[in-house]
ZASEDO-582698 format. One record per atom (N, C-alpha, C): residue in three letters; residue number from 1; x, y, z. Coordinates in pm, 1 decimal, padded with zeros to 6 digits, always signed. Example, Ala and Ser with C-alpha at 12.3 -4.5 7.8 and 13.67 -1.06 7.14 Angstrom:
# residues 2
+-----+-----+----------+----------+----------+
:   r :   k :        u :        v :        w :
+-----+-----+----------+----------+----------+
: ALA :   1 : +01319.0 : -00569.0 : +00780.0 :
: ALA :   1 : +01230.0 : -00450.0 : +00780.0 :
: ALA :   1 : +01320.0 : -00330.0 : +00780.0 :
: SER :   2 : +01285.0 : -00225.0 : +00708.0 :
: SER :   2 : +01367.0 : -00106.0 : +00714.0 :
: SER :   2 : +01290.0 : +00003.0 : +00787.0 :
+-----+-----+----------+----------+----------+
//
This chain:
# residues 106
+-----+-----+----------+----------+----------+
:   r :   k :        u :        v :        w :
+-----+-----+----------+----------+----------+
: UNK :   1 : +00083.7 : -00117.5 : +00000.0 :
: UNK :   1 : +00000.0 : +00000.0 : +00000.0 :
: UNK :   1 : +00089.1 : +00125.0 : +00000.0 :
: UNK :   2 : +00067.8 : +00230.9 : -00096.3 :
: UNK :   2 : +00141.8 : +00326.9 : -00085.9 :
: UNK :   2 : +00142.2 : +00393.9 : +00006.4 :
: UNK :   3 : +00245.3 : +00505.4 : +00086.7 :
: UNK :   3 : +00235.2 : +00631.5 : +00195.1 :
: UNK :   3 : +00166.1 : +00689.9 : +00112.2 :
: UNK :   4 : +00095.1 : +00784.9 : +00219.6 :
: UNK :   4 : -00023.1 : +00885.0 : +00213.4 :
: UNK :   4 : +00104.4 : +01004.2 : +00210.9 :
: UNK :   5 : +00058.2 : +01118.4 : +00194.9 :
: UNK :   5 : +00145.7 : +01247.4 : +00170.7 :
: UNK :   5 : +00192.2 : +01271.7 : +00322.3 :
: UNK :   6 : +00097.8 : +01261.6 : +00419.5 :
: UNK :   6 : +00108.7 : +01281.5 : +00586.7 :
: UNK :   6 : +00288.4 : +01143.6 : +00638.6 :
: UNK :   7 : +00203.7 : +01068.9 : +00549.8 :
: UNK :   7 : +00325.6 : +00961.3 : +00623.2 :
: UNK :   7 : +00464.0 : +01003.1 : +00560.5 :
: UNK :   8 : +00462.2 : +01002.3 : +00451.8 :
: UNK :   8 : +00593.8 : +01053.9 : +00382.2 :
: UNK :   8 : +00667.9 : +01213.7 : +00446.1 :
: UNK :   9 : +00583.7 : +01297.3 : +00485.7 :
: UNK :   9 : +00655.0 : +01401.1 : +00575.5 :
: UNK :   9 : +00706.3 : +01369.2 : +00679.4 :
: UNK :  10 : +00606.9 : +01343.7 : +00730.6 :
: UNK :  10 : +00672.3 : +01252.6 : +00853.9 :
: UNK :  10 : +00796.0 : +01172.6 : +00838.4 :
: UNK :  11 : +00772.3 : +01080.9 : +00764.1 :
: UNK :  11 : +00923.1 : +00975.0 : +00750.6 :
: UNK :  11 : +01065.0 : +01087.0 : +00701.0 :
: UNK :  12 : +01065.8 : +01208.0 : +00626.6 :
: UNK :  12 : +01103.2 : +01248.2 : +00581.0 :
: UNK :  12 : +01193.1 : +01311.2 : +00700.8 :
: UNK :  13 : +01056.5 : +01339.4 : +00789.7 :
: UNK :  13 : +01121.8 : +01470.0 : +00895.2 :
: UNK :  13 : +01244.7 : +01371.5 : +00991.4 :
: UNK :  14 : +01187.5 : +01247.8 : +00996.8 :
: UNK :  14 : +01281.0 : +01155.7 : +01098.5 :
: UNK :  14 : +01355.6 : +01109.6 : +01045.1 :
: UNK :  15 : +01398.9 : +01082.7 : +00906.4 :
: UNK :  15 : +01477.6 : +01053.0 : +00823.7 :
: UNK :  15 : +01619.1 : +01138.1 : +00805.6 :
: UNK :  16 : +01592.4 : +01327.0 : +00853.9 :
: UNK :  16 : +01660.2 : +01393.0 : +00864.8 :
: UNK :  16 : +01753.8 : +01375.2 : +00985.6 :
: UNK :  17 : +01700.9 : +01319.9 : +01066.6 :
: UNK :  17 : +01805.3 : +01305.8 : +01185.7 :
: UNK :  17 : +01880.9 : +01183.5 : +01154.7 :
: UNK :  18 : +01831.5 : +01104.9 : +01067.8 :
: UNK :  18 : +01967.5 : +00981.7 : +01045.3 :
: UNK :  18 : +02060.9 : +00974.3 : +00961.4 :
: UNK :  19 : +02153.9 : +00865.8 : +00987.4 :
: UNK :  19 : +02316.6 : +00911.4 : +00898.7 :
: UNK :  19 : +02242.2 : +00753.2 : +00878.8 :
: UNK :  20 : +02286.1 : +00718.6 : +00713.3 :
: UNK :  20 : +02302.0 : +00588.8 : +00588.9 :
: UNK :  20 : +02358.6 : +00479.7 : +00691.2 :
: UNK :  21 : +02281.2 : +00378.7 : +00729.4 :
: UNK :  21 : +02336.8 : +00266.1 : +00772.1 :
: UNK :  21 : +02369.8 : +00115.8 : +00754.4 :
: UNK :  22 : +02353.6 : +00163.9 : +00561.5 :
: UNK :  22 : +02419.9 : +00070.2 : +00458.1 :
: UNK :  22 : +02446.1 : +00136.5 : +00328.0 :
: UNK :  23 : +02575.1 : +00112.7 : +00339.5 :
: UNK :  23 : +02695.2 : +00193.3 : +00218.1 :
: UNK :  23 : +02703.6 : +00077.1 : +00069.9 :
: UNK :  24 : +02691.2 : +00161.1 : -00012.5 :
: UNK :  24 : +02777.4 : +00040.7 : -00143.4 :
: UNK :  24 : +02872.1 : +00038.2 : -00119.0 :
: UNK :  25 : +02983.1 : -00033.6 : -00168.8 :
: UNK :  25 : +03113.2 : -00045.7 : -00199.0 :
: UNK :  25 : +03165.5 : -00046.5 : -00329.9 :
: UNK :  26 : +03262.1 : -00049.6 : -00351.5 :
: UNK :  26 : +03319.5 : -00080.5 : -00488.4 :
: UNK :  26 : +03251.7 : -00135.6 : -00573.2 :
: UNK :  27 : +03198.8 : -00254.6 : -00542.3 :
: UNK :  27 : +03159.6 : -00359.0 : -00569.9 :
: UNK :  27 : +03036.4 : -00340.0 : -00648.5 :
: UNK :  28 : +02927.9 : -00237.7 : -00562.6 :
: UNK :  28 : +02785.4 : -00233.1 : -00615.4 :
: UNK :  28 : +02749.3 : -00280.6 : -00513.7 :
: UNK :  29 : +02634.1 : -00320.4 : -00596.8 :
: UNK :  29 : +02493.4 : -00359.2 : -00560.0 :
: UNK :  29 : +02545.0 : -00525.1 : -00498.5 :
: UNK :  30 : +02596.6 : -00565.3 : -00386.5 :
: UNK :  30 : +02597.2 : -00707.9 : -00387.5 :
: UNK :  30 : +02506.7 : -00791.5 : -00255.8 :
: UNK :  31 : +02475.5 : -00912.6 : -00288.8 :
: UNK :  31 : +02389.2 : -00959.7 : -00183.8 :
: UNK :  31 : +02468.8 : -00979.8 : -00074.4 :
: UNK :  32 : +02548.6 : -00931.7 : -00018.7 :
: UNK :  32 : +02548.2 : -00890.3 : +00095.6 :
: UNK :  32 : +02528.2 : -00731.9 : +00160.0 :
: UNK :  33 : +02508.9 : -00684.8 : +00034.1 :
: UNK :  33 : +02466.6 : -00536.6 : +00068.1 :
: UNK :  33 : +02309.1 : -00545.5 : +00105.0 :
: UNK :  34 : +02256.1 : -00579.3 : +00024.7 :
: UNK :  34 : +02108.9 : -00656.6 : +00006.5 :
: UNK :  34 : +02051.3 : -00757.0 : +00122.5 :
: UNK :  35 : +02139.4 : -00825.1 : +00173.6 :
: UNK :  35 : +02106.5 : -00878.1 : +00310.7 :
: UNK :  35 : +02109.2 : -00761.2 : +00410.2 :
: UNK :  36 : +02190.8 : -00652.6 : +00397.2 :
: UNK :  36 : +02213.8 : -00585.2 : +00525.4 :
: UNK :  36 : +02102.1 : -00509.4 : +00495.2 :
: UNK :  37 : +02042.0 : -00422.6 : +00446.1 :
: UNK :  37 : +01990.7 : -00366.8 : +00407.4 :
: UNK :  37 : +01843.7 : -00422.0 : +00466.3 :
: UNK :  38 : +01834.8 : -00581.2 : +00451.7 :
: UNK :  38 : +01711.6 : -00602.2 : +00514.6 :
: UNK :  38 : +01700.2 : -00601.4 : +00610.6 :
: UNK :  39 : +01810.8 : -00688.8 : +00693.5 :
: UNK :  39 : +01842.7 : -00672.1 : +00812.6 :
: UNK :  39 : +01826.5 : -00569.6 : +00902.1 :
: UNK :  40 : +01899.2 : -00427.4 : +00838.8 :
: UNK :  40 : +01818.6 : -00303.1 : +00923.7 :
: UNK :  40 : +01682.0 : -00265.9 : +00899.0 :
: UNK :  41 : +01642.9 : -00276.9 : +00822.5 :
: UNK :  41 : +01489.3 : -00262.2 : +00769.8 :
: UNK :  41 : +01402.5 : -00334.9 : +00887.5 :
: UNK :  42 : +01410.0 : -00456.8 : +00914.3 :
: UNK :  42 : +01383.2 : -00557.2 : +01040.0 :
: UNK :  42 : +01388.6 : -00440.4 : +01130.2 :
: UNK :  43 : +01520.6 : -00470.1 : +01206.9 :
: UNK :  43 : +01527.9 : -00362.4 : +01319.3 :
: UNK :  43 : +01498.7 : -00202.6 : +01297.3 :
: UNK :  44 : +01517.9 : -00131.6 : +01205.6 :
: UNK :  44 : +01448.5 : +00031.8 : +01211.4 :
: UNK :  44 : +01361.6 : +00065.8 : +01142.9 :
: UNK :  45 : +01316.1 : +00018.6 : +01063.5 :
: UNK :  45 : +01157.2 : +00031.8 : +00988.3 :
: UNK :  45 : +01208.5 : +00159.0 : +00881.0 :
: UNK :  46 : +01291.0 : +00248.3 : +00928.6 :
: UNK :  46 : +01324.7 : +00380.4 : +00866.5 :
: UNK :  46 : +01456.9 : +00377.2 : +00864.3 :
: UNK :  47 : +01556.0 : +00371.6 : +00736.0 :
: UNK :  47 : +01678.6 : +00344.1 : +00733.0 :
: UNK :  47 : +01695.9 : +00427.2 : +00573.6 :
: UNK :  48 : +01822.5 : +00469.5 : +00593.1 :
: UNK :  48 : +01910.8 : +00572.7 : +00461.0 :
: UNK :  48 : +02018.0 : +00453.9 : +00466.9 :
: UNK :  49 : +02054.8 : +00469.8 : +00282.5 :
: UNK :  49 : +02117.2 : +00375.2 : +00241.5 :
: UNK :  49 : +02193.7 : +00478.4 : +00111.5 :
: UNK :  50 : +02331.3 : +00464.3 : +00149.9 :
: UNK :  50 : +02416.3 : +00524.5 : +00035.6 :
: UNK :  50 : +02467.1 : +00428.2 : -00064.1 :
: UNK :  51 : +02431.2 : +00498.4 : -00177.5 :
: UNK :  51 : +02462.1 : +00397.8 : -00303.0 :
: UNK :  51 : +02542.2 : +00492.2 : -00406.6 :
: UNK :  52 : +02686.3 : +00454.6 : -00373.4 :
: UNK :  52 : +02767.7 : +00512.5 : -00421.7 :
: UNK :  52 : +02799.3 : +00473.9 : -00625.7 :
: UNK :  53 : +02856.0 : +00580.8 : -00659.4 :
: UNK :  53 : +02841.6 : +00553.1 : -00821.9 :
: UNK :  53 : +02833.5 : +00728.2 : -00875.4 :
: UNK :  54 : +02888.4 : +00690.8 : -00979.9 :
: UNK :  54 : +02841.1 : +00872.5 : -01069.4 :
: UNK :  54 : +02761.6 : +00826.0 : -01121.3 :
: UNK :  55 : +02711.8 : +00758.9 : -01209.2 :
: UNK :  55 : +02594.2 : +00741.2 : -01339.0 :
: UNK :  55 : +02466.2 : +00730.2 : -01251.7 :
: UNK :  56 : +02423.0 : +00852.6 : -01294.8 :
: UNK :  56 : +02277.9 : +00887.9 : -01185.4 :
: UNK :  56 : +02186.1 : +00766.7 : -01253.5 :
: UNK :  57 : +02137.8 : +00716.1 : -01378.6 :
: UNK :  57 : +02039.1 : +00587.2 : -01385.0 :
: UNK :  57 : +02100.8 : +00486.5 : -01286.8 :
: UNK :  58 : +02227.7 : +00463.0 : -01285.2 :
: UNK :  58 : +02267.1 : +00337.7 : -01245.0 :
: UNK :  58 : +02236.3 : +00323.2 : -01082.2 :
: UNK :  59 : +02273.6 : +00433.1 : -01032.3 :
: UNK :  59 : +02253.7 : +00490.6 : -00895.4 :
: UNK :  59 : +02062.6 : +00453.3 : -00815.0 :
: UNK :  60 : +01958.8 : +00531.4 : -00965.3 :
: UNK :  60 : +01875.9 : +00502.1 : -00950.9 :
: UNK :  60 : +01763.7 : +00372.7 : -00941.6 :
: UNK :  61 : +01890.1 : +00285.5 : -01069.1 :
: UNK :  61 : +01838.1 : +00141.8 : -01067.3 :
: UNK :  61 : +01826.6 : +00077.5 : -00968.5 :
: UNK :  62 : +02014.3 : +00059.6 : -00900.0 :
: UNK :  62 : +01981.9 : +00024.0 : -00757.9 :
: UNK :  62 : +01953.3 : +00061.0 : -00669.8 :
: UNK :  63 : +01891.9 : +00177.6 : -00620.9 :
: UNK :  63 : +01809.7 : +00222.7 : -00554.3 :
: UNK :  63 : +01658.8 : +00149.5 : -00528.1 :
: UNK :  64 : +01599.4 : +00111.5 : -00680.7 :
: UNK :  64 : +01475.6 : +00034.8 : -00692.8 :
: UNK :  64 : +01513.8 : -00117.8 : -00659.5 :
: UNK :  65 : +01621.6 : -00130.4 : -00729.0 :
: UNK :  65 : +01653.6 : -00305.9 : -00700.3 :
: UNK :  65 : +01622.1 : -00340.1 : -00580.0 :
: UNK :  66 : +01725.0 : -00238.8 : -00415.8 :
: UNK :  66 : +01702.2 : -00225.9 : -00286.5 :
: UNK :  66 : +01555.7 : -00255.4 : -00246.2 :
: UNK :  67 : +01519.7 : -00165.1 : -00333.8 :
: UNK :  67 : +01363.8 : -00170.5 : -00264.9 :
: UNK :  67 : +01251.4 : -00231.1 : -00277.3 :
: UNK :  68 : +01275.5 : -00320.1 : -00405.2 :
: UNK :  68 : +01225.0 : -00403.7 : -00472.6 :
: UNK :  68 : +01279.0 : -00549.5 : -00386.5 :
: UNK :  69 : +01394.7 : -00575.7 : -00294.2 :
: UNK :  69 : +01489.9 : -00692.8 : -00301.8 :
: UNK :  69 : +01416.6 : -00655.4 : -00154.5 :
: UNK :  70 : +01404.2 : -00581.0 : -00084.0 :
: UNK :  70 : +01388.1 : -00551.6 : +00077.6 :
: UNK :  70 : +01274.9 : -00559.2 : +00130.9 :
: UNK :  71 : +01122.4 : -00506.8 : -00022.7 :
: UNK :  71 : +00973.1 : -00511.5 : -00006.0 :
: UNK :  71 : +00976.7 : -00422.7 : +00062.8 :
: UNK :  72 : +01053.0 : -00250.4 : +00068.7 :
: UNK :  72 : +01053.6 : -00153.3 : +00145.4 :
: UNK :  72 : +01016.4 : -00046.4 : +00009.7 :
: UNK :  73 : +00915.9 : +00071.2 : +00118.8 :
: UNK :  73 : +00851.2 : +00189.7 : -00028.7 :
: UNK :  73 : +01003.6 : +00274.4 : -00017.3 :
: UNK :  74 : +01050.5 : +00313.3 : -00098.8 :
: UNK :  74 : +01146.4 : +00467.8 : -00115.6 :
: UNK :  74 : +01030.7 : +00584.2 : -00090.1 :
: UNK :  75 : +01080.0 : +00615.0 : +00038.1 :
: UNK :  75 : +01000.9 : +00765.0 : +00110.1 :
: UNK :  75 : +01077.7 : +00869.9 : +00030.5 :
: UNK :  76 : +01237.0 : +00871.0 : +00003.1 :
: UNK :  76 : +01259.5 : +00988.5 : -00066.9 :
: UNK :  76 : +01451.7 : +00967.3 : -00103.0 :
: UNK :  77 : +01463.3 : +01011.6 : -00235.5 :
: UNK :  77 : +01561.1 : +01049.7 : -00290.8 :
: UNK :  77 : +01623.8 : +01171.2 : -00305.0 :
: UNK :  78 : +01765.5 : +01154.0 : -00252.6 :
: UNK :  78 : +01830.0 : +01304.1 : -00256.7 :
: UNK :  78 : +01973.2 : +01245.4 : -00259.9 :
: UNK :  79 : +01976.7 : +01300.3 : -00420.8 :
: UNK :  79 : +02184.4 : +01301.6 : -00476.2 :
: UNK :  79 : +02178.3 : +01086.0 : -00422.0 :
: UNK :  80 : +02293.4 : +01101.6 : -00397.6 :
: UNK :  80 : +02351.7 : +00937.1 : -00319.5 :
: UNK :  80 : +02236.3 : +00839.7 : -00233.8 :
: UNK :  81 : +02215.4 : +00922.9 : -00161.8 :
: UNK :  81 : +02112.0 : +00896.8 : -00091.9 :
: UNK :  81 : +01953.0 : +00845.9 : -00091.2 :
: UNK :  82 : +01901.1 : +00740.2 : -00020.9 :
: UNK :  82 : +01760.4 : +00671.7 : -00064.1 :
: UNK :  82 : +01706.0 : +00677.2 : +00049.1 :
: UNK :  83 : +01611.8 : +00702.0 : +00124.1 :
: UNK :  83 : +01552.0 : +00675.3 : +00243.5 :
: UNK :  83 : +01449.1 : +00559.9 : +00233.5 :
: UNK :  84 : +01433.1 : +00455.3 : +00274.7 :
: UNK :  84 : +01324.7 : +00339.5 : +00259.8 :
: UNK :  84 : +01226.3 : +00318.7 : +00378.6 :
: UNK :  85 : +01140.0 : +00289.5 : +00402.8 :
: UNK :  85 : +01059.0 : +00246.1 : +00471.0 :
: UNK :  85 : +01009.5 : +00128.7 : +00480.5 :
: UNK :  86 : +01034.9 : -00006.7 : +00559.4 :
: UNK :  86 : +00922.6 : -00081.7 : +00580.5 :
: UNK :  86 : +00914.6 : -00129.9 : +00717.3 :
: UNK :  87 : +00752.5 : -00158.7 : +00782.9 :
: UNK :  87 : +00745.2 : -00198.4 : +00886.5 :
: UNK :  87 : +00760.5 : -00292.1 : +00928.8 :
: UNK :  88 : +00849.0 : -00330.1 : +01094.9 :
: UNK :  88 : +00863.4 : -00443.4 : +01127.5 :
: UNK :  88 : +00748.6 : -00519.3 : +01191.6 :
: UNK :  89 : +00735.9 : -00663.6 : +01144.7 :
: UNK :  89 : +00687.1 : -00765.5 : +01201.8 :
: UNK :  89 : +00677.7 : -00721.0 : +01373.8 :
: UNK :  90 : +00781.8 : -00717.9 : +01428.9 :
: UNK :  90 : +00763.3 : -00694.6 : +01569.7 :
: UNK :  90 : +00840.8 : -00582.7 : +01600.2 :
: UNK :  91 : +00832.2 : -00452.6 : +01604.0 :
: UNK :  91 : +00867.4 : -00309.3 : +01623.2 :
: UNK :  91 : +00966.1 : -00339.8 : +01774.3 :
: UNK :  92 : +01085.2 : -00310.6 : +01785.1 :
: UNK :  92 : +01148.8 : -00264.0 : +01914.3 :
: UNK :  92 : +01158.0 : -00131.5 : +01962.9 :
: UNK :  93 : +01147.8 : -00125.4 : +02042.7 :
: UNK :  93 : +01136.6 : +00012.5 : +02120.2 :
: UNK :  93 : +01276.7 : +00081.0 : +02118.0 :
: UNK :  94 : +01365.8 : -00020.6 : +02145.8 :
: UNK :  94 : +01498.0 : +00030.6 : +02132.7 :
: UNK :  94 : +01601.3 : +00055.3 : +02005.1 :
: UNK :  95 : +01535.9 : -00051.9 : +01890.3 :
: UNK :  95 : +01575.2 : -00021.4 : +01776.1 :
: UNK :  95 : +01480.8 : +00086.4 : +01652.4 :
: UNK :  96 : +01373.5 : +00098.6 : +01636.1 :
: UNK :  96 : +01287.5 : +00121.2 : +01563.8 :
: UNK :  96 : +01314.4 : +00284.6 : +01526.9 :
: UNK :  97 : +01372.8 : +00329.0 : +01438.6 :
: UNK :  97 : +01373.4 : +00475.6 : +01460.2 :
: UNK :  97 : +01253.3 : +00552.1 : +01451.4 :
: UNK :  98 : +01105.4 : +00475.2 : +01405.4 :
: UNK :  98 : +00955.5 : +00584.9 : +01402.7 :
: UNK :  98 : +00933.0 : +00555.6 : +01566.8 :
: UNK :  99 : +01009.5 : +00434.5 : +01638.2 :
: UNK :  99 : +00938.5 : +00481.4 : +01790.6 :
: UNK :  99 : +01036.7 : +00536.8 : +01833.4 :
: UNK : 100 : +01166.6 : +00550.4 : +01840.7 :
: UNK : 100 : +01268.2 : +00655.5 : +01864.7 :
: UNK : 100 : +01235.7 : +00798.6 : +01886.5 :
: UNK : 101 : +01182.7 : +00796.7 : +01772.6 :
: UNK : 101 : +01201.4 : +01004.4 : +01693.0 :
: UNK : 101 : +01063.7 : +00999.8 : +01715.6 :
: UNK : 102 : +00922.1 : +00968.2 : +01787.8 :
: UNK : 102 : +00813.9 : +00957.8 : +01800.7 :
: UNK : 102 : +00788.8 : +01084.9 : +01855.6 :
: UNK : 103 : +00852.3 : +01152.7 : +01887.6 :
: UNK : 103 : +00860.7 : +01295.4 : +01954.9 :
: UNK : 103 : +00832.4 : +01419.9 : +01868.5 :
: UNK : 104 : +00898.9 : +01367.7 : +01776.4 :
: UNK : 104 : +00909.1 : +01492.1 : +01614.0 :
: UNK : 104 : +00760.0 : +01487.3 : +01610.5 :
: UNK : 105 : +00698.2 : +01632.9 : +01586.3 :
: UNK : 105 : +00576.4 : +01582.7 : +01486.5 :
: UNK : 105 : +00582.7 : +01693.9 : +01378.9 :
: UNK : 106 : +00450.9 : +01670.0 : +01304.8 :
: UNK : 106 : +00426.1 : +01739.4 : +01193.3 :
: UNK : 106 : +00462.8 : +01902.9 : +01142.2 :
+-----+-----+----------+----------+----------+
//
Protein backbone atom coordinates (compact mmCIF):
# COMPACT_ATOMS: atom_id res chain seq x y z
CA UNK A 1 0.00 0.00 0.00
CA UNK A 2 1.42 3.27 -0.86
CA UNK A 3 2.35 6.31 1.95
CA UNK A 4 -0.23 8.85 2.13
CA UNK A 5 1.46 12.47 1.71
CA UNK A 6 1.09 12.81 5.87
CA UNK A 7 3.26 9.61 6.23
CA UNK A 8 5.94 10.54 3.82
CA UNK A 9 6.55 14.01 5.76
CA UNK A 10 6.72 12.53 8.54
CA UNK A 11 9.23 9.75 7.51
CA UNK A 12 11.03 12.48 5.81
CA UNK A 13 11.22 14.70 8.95
CA UNK A 14 12.81 11.56 10.98
CA UNK A 15 14.78 10.53 8.24
CA UNK A 16 16.60 13.93 8.65
CA UNK A 17 18.05 13.06 11.86
CA UNK A 18 19.67 9.82 10.45
CA UNK A 19 23.17 9.11 8.99
CA UNK A 20 23.02 5.89 5.89
CA UNK A 21 23.37 2.66 7.72
CA UNK A 22 24.20 0.70 4.58
CA UNK A 23 26.95 1.93 2.18
CA UNK A 24 27.77 0.41 -1.43
CA UNK A 25 31.13 -0.46 -1.99
CA UNK A 26 33.20 -0.80 -4.88
CA UNK A 27 31.60 -3.59 -5.70
CA UNK A 28 27.85 -2.33 -6.15
CA UNK A 29 24.93 -3.59 -5.60
CA UNK A 30 25.97 -7.08 -3.87
CA UNK A 31 23.89 -9.60 -1.84
CA UNK A 32 25.48 -8.90 0.96
CA UNK A 33 24.67 -5.37 0.68
CA UNK A 34 21.09 -6.57 0.06
CA UNK A 35 21.06 -8.78 3.11
CA UNK A 36 22.14 -5.85 5.25
CA UNK A 37 19.91 -3.67 4.07
CA UNK A 38 17.12 -6.02 5.15
CA UNK A 39 18.43 -6.72 8.13
CA UNK A 40 18.19 -3.03 9.24
CA UNK A 41 14.89 -2.62 7.70
CA UNK A 42 13.83 -5.57 10.40
CA UNK A 43 15.28 -3.62 13.19
CA UNK A 44 14.49 0.32 12.11
CA UNK A 45 11.57 0.32 9.88
CA UNK A 46 13.25 3.80 8.67
CA UNK A 47 16.79 3.44 7.33
CA UNK A 48 19.11 5.73 4.61
CA UNK A 49 21.17 3.75 2.41
CA UNK A 50 24.16 5.25 0.36
CA UNK A 51 24.62 3.98 -3.03
CA UNK A 52 27.68 5.12 -4.22
CA UNK A 53 28.42 5.53 -8.22
CA UNK A 54 28.41 8.72 -10.69
CA UNK A 55 25.94 7.41 -13.39
CA UNK A 56 22.78 8.88 -11.85
CA UNK A 57 20.39 5.87 -13.85
CA UNK A 58 22.67 3.38 -12.45
CA UNK A 59 22.54 4.91 -8.95
CA UNK A 60 18.76 5.02 -9.51
CA UNK A 61 18.38 1.42 -10.67
CA UNK A 62 19.82 0.24 -7.58
CA UNK A 63 18.10 2.23 -5.54
CA UNK A 64 14.76 0.35 -6.93
CA UNK A 65 16.54 -3.06 -7.00
CA UNK A 66 17.02 -2.26 -2.87
CA UNK A 67 13.64 -1.71 -2.65
CA UNK A 68 12.25 -4.04 -4.73
CA UNK A 69 14.90 -6.93 -3.02
CA UNK A 70 13.88 -5.52 0.78
CA UNK A 71 9.73 -5.12 -0.06
CA UNK A 72 10.54 -1.53 1.45
CA UNK A 73 8.51 1.90 -0.29
CA UNK A 74 11.46 4.68 -1.16
CA UNK A 75 10.01 7.65 1.10
CA UNK A 76 12.59 9.89 -0.67
CA UNK A 77 15.61 10.50 -2.91
CA UNK A 78 18.30 13.04 -2.57
CA UNK A 79 21.84 13.02 -4.76
CA UNK A 80 23.52 9.37 -3.20
CA UNK A 81 21.12 8.97 -0.92
CA UNK A 82 17.60 6.72 -0.64
CA UNK A 83 15.52 6.75 2.44
CA UNK A 84 13.25 3.39 2.60
CA UNK A 85 10.59 2.46 4.71
CA UNK A 86 9.23 -0.82 5.80
CA UNK A 87 7.45 -1.98 8.86
CA UNK A 88 8.63 -4.43 11.28
CA UNK A 89 6.87 -7.66 12.02
CA UNK A 90 7.63 -6.95 15.70
CA UNK A 91 8.67 -3.09 16.23
CA UNK A 92 11.49 -2.64 19.14
CA UNK A 93 11.37 0.13 21.20
CA UNK A 94 14.98 0.31 21.33
CA UNK A 95 15.75 -0.21 17.76
CA UNK A 96 12.88 1.21 15.64
CA UNK A 97 13.73 4.76 14.60
CA UNK A 98 9.55 5.85 14.03
CA UNK A 99 9.38 4.81 17.91
CA UNK A 100 12.68 6.56 18.65
CA UNK A 101 12.01 10.04 16.93
CA UNK A 102 8.14 9.58 18.01
CA UNK A 103 8.61 12.95 19.55
CA UNK A 104 9.09 14.92 16.14
CA UNK A 105 5.76 15.83 14.86
CA UNK A 106 4.26 17.39 11.93
Amino acid sequence: MPLSIAEKKRFRRIGHELSPVVLTGGQGLTEGVLAEADRALEDHELIKVRVNGENREERAAAMQMIAQHTRAQIVQIIGKIVLLYRPARKPNAKLSNLLRFSHLKD
